[in-house]
C-alpha positions as CSV (number, residue, x, y, z in Angstrom):
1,X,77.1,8.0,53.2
2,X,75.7,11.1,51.4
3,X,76.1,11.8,47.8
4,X,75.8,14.8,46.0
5,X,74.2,14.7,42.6
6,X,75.0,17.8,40.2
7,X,72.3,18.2,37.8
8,X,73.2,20.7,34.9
9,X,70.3,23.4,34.3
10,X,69.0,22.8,30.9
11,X,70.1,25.8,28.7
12,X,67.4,27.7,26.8
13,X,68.1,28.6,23.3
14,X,67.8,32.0,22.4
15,X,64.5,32.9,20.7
16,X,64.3,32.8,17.1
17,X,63.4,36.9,16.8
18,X,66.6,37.6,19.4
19,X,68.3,38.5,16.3
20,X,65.8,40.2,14.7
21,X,66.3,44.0,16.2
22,X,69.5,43.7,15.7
23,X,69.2,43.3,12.1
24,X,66.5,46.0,11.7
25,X,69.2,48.7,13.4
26,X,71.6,47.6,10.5
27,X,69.2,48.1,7.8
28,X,67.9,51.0,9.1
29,X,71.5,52.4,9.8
30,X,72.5,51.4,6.0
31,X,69.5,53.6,5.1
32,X,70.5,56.5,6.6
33,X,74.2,56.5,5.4
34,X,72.6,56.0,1.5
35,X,70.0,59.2,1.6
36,X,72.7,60.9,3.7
37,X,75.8,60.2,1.5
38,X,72.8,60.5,-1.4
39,X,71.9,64.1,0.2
40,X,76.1,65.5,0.4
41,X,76.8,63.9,-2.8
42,X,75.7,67.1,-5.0
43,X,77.6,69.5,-2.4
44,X,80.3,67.2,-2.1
45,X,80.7,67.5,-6.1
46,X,80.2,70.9,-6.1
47,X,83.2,72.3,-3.8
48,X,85.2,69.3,-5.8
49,X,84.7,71.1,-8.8
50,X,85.0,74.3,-7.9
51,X,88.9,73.3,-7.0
52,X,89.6,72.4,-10.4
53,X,90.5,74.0,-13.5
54,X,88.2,74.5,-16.6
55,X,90.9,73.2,-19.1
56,X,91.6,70.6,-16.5
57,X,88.2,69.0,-16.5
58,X,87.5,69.4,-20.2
59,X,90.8,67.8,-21.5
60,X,90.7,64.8,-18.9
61,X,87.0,64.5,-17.7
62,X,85.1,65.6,-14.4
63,X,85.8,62.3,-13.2
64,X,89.3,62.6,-12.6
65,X,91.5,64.0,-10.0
66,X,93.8,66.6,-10.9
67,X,94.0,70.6,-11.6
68,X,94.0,72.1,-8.3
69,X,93.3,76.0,-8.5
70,X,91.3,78.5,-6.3
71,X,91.7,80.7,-9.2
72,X,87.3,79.6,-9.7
73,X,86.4,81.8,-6.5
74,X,88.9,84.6,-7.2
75,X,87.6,85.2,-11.0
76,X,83.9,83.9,-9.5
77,X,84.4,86.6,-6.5
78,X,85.4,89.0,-9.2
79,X,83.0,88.8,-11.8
80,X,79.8,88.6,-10.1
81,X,80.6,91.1,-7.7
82,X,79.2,89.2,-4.7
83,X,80.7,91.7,-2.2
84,X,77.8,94.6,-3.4
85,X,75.5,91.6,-3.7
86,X,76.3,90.1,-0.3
87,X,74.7,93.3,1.1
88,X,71.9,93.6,-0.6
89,X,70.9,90.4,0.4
90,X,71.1,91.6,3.9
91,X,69.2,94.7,3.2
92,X,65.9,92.2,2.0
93,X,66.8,89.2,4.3
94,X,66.8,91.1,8.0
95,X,64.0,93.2,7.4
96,X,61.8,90.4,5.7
97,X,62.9,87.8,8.6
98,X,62.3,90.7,11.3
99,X,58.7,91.9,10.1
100,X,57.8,88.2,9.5
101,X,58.7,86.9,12.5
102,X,57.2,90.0,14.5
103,X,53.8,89.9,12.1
104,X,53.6,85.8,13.0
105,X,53.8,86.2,16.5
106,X,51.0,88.9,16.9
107,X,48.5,87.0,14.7
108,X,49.8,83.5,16.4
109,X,48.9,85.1,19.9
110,X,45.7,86.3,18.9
111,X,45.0,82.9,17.8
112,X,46.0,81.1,20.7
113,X,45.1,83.5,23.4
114,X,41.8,84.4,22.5
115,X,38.9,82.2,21.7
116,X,36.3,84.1,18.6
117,X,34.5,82.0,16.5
118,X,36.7,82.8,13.7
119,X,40.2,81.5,15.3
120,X,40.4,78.6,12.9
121,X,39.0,80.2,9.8
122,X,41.9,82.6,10.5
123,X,44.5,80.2,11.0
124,X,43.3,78.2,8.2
125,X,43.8,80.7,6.2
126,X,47.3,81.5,6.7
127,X,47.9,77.9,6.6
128,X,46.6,77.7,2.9
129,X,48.4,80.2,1.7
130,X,51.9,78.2,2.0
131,X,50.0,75.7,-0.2
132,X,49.3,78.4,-3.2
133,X,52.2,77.8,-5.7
134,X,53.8,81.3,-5.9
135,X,54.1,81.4,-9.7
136,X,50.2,81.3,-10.4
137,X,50.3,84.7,-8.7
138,X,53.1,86.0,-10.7
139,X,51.0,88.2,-13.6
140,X,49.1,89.7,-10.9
141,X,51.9,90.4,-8.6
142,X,54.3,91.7,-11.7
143,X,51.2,94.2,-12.4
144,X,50.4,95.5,-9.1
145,X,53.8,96.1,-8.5
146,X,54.1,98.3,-11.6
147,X,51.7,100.4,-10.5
148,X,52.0,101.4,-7.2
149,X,53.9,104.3,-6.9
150,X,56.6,104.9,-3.8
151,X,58.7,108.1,-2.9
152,X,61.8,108.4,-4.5
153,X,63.7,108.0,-0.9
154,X,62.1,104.6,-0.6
155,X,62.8,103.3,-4.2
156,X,65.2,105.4,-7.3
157,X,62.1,103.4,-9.7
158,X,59.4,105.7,-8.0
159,X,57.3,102.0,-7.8
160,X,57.4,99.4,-5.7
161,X,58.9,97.2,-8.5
162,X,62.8,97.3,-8.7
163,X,62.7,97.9,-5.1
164,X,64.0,96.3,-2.3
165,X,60.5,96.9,-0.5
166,X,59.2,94.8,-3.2
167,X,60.9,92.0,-2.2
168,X,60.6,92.2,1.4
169,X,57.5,92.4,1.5
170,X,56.9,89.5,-0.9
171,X,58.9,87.0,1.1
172,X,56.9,88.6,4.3
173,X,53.7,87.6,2.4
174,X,54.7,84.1,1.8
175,X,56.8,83.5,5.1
176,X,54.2,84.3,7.2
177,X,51.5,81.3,7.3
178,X,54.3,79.0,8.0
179,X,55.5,81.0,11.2
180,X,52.0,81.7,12.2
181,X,51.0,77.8,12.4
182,X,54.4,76.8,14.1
183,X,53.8,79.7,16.9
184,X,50.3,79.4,17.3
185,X,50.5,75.8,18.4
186,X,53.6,76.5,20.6
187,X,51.9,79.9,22.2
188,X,48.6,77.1,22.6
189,X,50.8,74.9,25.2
190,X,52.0,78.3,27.4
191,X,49.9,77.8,30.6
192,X,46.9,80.1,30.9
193,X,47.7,80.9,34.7
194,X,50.5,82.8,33.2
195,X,48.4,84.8,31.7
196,X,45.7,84.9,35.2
197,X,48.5,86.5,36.9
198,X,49.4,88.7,34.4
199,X,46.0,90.1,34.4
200,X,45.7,90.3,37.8
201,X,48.8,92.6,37.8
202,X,47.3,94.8,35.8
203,X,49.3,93.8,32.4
204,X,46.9,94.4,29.0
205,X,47.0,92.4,25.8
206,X,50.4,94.2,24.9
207,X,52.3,93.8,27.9
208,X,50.9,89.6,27.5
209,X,52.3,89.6,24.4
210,X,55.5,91.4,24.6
211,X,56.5,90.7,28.5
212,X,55.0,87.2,28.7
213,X,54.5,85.6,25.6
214,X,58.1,86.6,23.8
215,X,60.2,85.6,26.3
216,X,59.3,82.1,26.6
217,X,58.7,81.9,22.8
218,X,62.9,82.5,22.2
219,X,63.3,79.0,21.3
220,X,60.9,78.8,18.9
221,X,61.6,82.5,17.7
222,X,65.6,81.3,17.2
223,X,64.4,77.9,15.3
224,X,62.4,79.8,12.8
225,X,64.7,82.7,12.6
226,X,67.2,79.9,11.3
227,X,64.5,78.2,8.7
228,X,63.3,81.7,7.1
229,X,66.9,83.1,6.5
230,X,67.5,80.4,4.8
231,X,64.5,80.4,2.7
232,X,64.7,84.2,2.2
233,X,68.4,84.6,1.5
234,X,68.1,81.4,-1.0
235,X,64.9,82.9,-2.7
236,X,65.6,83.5,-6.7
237,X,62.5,83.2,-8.4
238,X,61.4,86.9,-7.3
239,X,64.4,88.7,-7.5
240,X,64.5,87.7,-11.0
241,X,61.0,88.7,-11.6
242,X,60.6,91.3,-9.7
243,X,63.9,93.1,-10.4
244,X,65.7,94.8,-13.5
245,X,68.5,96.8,-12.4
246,X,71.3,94.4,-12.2
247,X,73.3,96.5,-9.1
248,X,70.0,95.1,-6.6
249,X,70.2,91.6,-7.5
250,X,70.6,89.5,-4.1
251,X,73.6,87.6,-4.3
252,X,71.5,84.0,-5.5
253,X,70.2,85.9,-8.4
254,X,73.8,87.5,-9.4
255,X,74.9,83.7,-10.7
256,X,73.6,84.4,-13.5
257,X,76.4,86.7,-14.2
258,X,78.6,83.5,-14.3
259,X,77.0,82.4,-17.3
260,X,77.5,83.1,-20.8
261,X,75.4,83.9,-23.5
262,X,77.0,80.9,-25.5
263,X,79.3,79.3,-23.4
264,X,78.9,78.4,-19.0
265,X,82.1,77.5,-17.1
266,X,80.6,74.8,-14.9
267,X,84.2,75.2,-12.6
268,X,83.4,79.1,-12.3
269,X,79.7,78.6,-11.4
270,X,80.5,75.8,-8.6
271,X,82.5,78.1,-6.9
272,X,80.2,80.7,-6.7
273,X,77.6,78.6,-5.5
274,X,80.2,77.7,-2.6
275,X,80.4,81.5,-2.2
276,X,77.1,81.6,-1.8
277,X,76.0,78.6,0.5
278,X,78.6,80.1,3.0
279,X,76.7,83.1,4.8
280,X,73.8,80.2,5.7
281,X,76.1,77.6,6.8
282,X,77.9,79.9,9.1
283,X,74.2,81.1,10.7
284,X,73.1,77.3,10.6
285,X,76.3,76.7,12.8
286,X,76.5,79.4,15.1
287,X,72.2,79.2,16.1
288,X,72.6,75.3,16.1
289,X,71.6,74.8,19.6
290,X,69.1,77.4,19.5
291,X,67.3,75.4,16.5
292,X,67.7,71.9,17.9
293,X,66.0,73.0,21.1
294,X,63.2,74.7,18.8
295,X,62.3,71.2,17.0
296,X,62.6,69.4,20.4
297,X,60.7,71.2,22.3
298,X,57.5,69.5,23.7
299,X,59.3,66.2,22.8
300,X,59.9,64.6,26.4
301,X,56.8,66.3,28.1
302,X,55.8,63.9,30.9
């Protein structure tokens, strides 16, 4: 007679760092809710109080609920005159973003295409100037500017100061060591037989640059173009240097018309910053892709 034993497989406990990923996840999940509810808490509190009335708010407190009104954008709308300033921000931030972007590539190429003896002296260059604080230059700048002359076509001040060249070429100035070191080291990673057959065509520097080097550079191109609107529509430090007739001001720099001389409507000056913040919101959204693919790109080589 036969008999089958059974023996039970002793079970193994689970190690005593199973847990342990799991646990860092959470943590590291509860960190990025706090600095991201920590980051939308200001814009959050912004468009909150730009939907409430001044008497509201001062009779019961900001932290309350209560006073509805879109009256804030209407009189903000109104009283800065953000559609004539709407415009000319466009008139500084397209050409500024155009020239920088087109002045970046050209010195980017020459720095990644061609090897001199100078290539990183130049792109160190360019690199250090993003790390020059822009207001020790400001006396200089300020002086130079009221002193060289333009035609009266090209600015109604006959100098560069109080002009819209002023400004556009300022933000070109400062915009441009940034672009240059993101482009170079993406042009660096094109392969160089693209550039063998090119030659062997018959295609010259230009033709590299323009019919060979551009096209593949879009994604790039579109995730800066997204960064320096940004940086050029939100620039107020210039404008308000750089500027004295009030009808110019970009739209950042016309805020201050929200203010008073002894008295600031907090509930009026939200919404206008909501006003504001819209035009770079609505280009974040619509070149989203475009910019996501910029940051990733080189990310899953391999």
């Amino acid at each position: 007679m036969t008999t089958t034993v059974l023996t039970r497989e002793p079970t193994t406990a689970a190690p005593a760092g199973h847990h342990r990923p799991r646990r860092t996840r959470l943590v590291l999940h509860l960190f990025l809710v706090t600095v991201a509810v920590g980051w939308l808490f200001p814009i959050l509190w912004a468009v909150l109080t730009s939907l409430r009335s001044y008497q509201y708010t001062a009779t019961h407190g900001y932290v309350s609920l209560g006073g509805w009104t879109i009256d804030n954008y209407v009189t903000a709308w109104r009283t800065a005159e953000f559609g004539k300033h709407f415009l000319n921000s466009i008139y500084i931030t397209v050409p500024a973003v155009l020239l920088t972007l087109f002045l970046a590539s050209c010195v980017a190429f020459v720095i990644a295409r061609f090897s001199w003896k100078f290539n990183i002296v130049l792109l160190g260059l360019f690199t250090a100037a993003n790390l020059l604080p822009q207001q020790a230059l400001l006396i200089p700048l300020f002086r130079m500017f009221t002193q060289i002359p333009l035609p009266l076509w090209m600015s109604d001040s006959e100098l560069l100061y109080d002009s819209y060249w002023g400004l556009i070429l300022v933000n070109v100035a400062f915009q441009c060591g940034f672009c240059v070191f993101v482009l170079s080291n993406y042009m660096k990673a094109l392969p160089h037989e693209l550039y063998e057959a090119a030659m062997v065509d018959g295609a010259g520097v230009w033709r590299q640059y323009w019919q060979v080097t551009m096209p593949l550079c879009r994604p790039a191109l579109a995730a800066l173009a997204t960064l320096e609107v940004t940086w050029i529509y939100n620039e107020f430090f210039w404008a308000t240097v750089l500027m004295r007739s009030g009808d110019k001001f970009p739209v950042t720099s016309s805020l201050n018309n929200l203010r008073g001389e002894f008295f600031t409507d907090n509930n009026l000056v939200s919404a206008g910053s909501v006003l504001v913040a819209i035009p770079t919101l609505v280009i974040f959204f619509l070149l989203q892709k475009q910019f996501v693919r910029g940051l990733t790109l080189g990310a899953s080589k391999g």
